[in-house]
C-alpha positions as CSV (number, residue, x, y, z in Angstrom):
1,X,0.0,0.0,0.0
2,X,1.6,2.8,-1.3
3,X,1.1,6.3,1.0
4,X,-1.8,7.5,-1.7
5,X,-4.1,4.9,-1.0
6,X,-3.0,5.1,2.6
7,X,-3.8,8.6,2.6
8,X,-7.1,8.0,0.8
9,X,-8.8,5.1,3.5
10,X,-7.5,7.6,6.1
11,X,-9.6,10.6,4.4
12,X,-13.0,7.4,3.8
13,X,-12.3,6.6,7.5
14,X,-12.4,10.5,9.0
15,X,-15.0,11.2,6.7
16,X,-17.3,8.5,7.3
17,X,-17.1,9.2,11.1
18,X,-17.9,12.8,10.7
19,X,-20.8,11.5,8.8
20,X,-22.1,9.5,11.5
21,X,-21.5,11.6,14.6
22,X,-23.4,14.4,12.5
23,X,-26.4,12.0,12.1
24,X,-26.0,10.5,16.0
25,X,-26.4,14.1,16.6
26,X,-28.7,15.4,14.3
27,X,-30.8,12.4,15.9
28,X,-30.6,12.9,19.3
29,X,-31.8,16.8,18.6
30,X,-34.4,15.4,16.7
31,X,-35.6,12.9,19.9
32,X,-35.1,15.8,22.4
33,X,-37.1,17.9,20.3
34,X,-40.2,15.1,19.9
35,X,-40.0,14.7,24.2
36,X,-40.0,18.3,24.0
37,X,-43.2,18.2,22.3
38,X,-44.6,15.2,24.1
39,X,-44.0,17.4,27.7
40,X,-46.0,20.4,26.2
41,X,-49.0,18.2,24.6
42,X,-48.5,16.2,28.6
43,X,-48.8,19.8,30.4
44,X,-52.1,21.4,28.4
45,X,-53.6,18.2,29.0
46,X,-52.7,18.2,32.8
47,X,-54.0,21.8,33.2
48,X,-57.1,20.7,31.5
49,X,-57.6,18.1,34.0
50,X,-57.0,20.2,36.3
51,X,-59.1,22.6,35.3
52,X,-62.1,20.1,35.2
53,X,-61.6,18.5,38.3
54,X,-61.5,22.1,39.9
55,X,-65.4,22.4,38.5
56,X,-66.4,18.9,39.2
57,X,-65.6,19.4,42.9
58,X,-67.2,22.8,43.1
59,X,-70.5,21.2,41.2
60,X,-70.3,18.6,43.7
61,X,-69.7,21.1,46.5
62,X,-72.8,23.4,44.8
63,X,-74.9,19.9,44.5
64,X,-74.0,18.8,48.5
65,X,-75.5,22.5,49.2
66,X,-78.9,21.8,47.6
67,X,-79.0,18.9,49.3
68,X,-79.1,19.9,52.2
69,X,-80.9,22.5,51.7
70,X,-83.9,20.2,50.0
71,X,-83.4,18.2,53.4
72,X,-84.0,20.8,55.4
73,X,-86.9,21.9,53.7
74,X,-88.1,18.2,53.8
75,X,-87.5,18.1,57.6
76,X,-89.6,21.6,57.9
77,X,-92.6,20.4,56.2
78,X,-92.4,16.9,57.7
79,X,-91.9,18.6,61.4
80,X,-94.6,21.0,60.7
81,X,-97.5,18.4,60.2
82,X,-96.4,16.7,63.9
């Protein structure tokens, strides 16, 4: 092997390993970028829940209210025949 060729599979060997570290890296900015996404989508739907559970306790806090306030009226009219 004369130092041409030499030279020439040193240059296929560099080059080819700067090929694939650029794609490893393009990659992995590429993944971090999708979980990126994923987190944000993950968040507004957390909030969301959040946000509906916040008006399912208060209905069920506004619905406990009536309750006993149709009990009470119950208890009135009931007590008032006695």
């Amino acid at each position: 092997m004369d130092n041409t060729q030499f030279l020439i599979l040193i240059i296929t060997l560099l080059a080819t390993t700067a090929g694939y570290a650029g794609l490893i890296t393009w990659f992995r900015a590429e993944s971090r970028e999708d979980w990126r996404h994923m987190d944000a989508k993950m968040n507004a739907n957390l909030s969301a829940i959040n946000s509906e559970m916040k008006d399912f306790k208060s209905e069920m806090k506004d619905f406990h209210g009536r309750l006993c306030t149709l009990e009470e009226r119950y208890l009135n009219w009931v007590m008032r025949d006695k």
